[in-house]
KOLLUMMI-493330 format. One record per residue (C-alpha): residue number from 0; x, y, z. Coordinates in pm, 1 decimal. Layout:
N
nr, px, py, pz
NUM, X, Y, Z
...
REM end
This chain:
323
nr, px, py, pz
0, 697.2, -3375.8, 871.9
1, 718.6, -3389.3, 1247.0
2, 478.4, -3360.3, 1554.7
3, 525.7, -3123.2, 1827.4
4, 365.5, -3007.4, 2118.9
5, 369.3, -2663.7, 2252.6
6, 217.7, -2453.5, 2498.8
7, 12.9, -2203.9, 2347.5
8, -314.9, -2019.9, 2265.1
9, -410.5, -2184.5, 1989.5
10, -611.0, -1907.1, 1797.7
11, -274.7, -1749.7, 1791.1
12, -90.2, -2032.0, 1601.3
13, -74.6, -1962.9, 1234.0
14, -124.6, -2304.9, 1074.6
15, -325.2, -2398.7, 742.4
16, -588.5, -2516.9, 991.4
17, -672.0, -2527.7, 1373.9
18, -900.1, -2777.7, 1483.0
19, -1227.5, -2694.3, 1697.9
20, -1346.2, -2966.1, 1963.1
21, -1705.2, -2894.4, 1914.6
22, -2075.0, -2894.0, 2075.0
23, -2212.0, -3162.6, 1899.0
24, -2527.6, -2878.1, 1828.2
25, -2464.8, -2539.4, 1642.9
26, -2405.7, -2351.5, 1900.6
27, -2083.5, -2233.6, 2088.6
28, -1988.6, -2448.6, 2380.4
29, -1759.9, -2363.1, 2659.6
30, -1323.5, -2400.9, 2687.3
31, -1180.3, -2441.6, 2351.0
32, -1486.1, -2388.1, 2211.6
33, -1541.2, -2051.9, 2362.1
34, -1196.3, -1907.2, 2277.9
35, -1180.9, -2006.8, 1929.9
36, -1528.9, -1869.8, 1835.1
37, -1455.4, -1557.3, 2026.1
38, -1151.3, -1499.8, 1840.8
39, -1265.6, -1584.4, 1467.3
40, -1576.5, -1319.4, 1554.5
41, -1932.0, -1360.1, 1424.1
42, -1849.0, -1436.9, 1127.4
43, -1716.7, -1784.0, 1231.4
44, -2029.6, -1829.3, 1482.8
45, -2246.1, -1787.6, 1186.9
46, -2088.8, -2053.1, 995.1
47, -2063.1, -2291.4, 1273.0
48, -2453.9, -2245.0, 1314.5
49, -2520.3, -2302.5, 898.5
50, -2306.5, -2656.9, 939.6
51, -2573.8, -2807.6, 1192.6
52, -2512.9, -3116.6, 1441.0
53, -2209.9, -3287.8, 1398.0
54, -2182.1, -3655.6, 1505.8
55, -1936.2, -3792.5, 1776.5
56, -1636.1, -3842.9, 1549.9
57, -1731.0, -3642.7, 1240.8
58, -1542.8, -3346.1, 1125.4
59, -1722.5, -3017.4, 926.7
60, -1527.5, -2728.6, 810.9
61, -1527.2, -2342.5, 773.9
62, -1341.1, -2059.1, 701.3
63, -1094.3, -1938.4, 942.5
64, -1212.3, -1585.3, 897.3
65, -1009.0, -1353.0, 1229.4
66, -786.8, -1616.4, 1288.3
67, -458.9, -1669.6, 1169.2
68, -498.0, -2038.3, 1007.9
69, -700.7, -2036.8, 670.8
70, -1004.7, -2306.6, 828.2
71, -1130.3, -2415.2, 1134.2
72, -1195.7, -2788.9, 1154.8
73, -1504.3, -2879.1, 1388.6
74, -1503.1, -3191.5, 1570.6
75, -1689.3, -3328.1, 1821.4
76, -1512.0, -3588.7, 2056.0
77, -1696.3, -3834.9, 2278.2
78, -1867.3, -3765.9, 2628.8
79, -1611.6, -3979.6, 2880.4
80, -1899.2, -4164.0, 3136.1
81, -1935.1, -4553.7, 3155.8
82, -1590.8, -4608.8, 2956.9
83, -1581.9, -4866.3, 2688.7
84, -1372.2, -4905.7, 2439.5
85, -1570.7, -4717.1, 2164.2
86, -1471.1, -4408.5, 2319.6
87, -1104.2, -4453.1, 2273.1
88, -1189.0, -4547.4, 1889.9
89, -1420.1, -4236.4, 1870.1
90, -1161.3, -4028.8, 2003.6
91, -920.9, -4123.0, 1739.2
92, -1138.8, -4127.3, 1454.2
93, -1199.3, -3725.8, 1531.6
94, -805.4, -3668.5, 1491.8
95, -783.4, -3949.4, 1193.2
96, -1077.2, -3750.6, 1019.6
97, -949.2, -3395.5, 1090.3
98, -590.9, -3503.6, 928.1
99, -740.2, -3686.5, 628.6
100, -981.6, -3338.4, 561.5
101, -700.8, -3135.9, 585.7
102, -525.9, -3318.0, 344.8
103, -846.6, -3295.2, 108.3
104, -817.4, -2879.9, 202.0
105, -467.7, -2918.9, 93.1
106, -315.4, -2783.2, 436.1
107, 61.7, -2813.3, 491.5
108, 45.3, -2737.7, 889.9
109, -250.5, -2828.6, 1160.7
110, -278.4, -2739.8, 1559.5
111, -480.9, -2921.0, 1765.9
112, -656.5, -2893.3, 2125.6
113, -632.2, -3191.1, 2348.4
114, -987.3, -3294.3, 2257.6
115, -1237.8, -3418.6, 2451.9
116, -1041.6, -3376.9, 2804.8
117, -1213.1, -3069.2, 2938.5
118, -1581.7, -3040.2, 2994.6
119, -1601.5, -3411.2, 2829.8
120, -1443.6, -3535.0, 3090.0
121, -1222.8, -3752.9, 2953.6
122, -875.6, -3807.1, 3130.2
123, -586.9, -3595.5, 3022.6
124, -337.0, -3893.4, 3001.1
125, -567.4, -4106.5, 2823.4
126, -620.4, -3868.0, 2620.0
127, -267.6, -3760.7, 2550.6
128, -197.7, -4170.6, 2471.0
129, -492.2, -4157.2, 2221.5
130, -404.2, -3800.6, 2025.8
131, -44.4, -3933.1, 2035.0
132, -97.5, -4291.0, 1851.5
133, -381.0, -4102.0, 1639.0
134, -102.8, -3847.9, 1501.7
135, 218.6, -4149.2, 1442.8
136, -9.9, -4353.3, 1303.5
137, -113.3, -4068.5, 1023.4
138, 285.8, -3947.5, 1000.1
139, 390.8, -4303.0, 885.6
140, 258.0, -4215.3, 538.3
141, 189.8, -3875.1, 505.3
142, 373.4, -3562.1, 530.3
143, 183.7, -3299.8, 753.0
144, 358.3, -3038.6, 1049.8
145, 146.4, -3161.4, 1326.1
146, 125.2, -2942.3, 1678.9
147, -104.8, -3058.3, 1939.4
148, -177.0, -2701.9, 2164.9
149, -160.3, -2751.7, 2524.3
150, -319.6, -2407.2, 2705.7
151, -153.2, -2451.3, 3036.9
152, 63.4, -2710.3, 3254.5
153, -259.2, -2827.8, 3392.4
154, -405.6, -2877.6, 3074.5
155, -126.7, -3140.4, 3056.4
156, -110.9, -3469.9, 3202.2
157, 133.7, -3764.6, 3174.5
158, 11.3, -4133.7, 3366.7
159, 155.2, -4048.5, 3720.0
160, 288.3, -4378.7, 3701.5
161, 552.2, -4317.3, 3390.9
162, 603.4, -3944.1, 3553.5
163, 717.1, -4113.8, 3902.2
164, 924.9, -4373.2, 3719.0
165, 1101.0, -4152.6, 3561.9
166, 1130.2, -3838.4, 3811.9
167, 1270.9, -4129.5, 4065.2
168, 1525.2, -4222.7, 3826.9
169, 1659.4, -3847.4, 3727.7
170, 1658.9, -3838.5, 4137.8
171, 1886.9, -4125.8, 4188.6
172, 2149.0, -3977.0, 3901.6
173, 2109.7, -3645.6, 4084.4
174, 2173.0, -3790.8, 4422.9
175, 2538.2, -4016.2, 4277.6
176, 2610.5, -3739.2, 4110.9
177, 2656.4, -3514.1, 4413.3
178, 2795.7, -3807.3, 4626.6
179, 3094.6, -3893.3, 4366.5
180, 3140.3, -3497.5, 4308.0
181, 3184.4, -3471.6, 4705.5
182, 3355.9, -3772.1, 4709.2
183, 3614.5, -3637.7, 4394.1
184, 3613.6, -3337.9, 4625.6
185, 3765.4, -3496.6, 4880.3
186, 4012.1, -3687.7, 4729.7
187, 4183.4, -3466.8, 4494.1
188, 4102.8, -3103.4, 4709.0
189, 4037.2, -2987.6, 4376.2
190, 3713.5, -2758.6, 4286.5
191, 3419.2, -2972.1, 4209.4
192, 3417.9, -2759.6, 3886.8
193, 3726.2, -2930.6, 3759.4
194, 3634.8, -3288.4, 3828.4
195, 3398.8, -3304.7, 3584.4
196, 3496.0, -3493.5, 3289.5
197, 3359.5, -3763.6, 2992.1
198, 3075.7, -4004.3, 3091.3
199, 3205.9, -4275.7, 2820.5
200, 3497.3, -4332.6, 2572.9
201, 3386.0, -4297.9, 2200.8
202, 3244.7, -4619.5, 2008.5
203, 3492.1, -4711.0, 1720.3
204, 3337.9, -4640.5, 1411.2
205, 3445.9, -4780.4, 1091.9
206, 3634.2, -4447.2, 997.1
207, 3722.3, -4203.4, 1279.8
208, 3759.6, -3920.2, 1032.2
209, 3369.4, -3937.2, 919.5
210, 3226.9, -3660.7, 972.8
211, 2913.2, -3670.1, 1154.0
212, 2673.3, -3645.1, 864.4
213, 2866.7, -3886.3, 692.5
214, 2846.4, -4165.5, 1007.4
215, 2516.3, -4094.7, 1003.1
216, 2432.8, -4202.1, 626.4
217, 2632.3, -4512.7, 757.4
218, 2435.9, -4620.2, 1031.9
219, 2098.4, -4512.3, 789.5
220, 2251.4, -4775.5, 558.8
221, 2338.9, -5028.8, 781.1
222, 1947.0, -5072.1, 868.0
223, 1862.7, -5147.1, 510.0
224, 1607.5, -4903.2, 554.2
225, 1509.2, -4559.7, 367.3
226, 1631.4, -4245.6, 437.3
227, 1239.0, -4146.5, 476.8
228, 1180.4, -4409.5, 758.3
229, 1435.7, -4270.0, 969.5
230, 1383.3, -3913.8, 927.3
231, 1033.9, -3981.6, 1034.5
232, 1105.8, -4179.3, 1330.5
233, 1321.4, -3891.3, 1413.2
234, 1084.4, -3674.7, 1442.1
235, 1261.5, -3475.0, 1120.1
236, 1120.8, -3272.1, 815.7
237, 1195.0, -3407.9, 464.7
238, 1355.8, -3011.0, 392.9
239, 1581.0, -3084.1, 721.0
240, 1702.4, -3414.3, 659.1
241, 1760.9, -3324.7, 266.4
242, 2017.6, -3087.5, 400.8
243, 2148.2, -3283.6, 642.4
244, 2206.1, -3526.3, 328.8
245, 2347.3, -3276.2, 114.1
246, 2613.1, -3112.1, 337.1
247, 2894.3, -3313.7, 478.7
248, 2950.8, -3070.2, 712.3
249, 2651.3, -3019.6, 860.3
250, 2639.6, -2972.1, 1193.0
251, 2306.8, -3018.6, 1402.3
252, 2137.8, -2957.7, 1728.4
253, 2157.3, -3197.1, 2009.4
254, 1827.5, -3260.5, 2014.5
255, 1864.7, -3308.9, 1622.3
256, 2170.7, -3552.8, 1683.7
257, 2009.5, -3751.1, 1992.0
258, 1652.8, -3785.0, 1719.3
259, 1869.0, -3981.2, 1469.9
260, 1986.8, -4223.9, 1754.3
261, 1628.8, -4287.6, 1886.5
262, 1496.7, -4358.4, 1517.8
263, 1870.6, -4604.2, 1442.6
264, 1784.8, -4779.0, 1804.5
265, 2128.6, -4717.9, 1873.7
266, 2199.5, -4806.3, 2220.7
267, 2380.6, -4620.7, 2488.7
268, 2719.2, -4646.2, 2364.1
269, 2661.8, -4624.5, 2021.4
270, 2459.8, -4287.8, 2118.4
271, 2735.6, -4148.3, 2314.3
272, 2972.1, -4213.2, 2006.7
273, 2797.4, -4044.2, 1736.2
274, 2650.1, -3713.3, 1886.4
275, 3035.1, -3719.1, 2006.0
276, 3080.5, -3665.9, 1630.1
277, 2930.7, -3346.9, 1671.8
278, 3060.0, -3200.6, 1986.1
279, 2754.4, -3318.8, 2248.8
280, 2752.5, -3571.2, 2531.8
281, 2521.5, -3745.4, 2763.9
282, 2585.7, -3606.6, 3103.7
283, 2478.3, -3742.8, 3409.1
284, 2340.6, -3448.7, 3571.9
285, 2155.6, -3274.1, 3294.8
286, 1793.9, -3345.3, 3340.3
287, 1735.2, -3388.1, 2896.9
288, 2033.7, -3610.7, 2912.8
289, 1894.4, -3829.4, 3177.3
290, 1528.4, -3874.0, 3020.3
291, 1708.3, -3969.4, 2721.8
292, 1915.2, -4249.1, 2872.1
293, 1625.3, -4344.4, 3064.8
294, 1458.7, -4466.2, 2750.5
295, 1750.2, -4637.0, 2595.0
296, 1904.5, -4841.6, 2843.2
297, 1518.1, -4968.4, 2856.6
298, 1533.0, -4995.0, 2456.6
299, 1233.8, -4805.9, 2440.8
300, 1242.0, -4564.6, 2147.7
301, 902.5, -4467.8, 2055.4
302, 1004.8, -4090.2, 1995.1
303, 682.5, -3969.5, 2053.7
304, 667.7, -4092.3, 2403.8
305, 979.7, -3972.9, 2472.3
306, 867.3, -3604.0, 2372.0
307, 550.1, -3623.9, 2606.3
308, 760.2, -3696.2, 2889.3
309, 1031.6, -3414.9, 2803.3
310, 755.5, -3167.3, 2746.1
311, 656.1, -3252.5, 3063.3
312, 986.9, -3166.5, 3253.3
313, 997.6, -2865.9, 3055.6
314, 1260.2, -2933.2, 2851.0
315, 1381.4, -2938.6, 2452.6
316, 1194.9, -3161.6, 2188.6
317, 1345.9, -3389.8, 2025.8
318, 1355.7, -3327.9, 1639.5
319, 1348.2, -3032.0, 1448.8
320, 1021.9, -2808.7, 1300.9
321, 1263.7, -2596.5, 1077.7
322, 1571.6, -2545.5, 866.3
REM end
């Protein structure tokens, strides 16, 4: 099952379990720590008291009692200070450890904070690159909907460098854009409006009648792979894709159509000519569009990566969470 990030409160997401970045001694701490135990009641800050100290990296669980997941996972991230190296590797044990108890609690659905990167100090991109790998790593072999629960925009943090990069780049398409509209403008006297037309022809595929469900299975079997390593690079459910694969005429989302290219590695063309299967292009002005040809013509296609960075210019996931 996928991975998504959303902005939320997370004592209001109903998931199997939430997950509690803890005091490392029985007592309530302050930001996530705070809001969770205030919202799960007494109750909750008694049993957090019974379970004790809980190590840097160990995980301790308890009912969910007035919130709306069935358990609260405790965890207790590490301190950021002199960095080393240990802290990265403590930091992903405590989402490794949460996902493999949750299993063991047979959960279906789990929402994490961003843990450790408020009063612990540690940085919010680091962070982000750390919960990130932690999660992909655990989705390669096991089926789990996975949300990591970002409070507020500032809560949020992508490495300035990568945000630049790519904020100069959707700048430069802007910019072309308006000089070849003005420039169409001029030539033709025609409303900008109507000068608008396809960014690519379609690539040839081996039957121009396919549907695009069925070009899809194609391109799945041209990679020798399983149908289960794509969906899951594509950020898909097994219930999604299994109707995707039993309906010819399926018809998906963009953001559905544009997750199958990232987990093919189709490159730009190839892109352009499937989701043109289903009625979508890649246009040069659309800010989604433009973070998604960003990665490609750098054959990057890591779609986890690519989500942060939409997320973070507030626009559509790529994937799906539902039927």
């Amino acid at each position: 099952m996928p991975f998504q990030i959303v902005r939320q409160d997370i004592t209001k997401m109903k998931v199997d379990v939430i997950v509690n970045s803890a005091d490392p001694k029985p007592i309530v701490g302050g930001g996530v720590d705070l809001v969770i135990h205030k919202a799960g009641g007494q109750a909750l800050v008694d049993a957090r008291k019974k379970l004790g100290d809980i190590q840097t990296s160990e995980v301790m669980f308890a009912k969910a009692y007035n919130l709306p997941s069935k358990y609260v996972i405790h965890t207790v991230g590490p301190i950021y200070s002199d960095y080393d190296k240990t802290q990265d590797q403590a930091l992903y044990a405590c989402y490794k450890k949460s996902l493999i108890l949750s299993q063991t609690l047979d959960c279906q659905s789990i929402a994490f904070p961003l843990i450790s990167s408020g009063v612990f100090g540690y940085p919010k991109d680091q962070a982000l690159s750390i919960a990130s790998k932690a999660i992909k790593d655990f989705l390669k072999t096991n089926e789990m909907m996975i949300y990591l629960v970002i409070f507020d925009k500032e809560s949020y943090i992508l490495s300035k460098s990568k945000y630049q990069d790519i904020k100069s780049y959707i700048d430069e398409f802007t910019i072309q854009q308006q000089e070849q509209e003005e420039w169409d403008y001029l030539v033709s006297n025609k409303p900008l409006t109507l000068m608008k037309q396809s960014i690519s022809p379609s690539v040839d595929f081996e039957n121009i009648d396919d549907t695009w469900q069925e070009s899809l299975l194609k391109l799945i079997k041209r990679t020798g792979k399983k149908n289960s390593d794509i969906y899951k690079k594509a950020n898909i459910t097994k219930q999604h894709f299994s109707k995707i694969y039993n309906d010819p005429d399926y018809h998906p989302g963009k953001a559905t159509a544009i997750a199958f290219c990232i987990a093919l590695k189709l490159d730009l063309q190839e892109t352009i000519g499937l989701i043109e299967k289903a009625g979508y292009h890649l246009s040069k002005s659309i800010k989604f569009d433009l973070i998604v040809r960003y990665y490609i013509e750098r054959n990057i296609y890591d779609i986890f990566e690519i989500n942060e960075v939409l997320f973070d210019f507030d626009q559509e996931l790529l994937g799906s969470y539902s039927i």
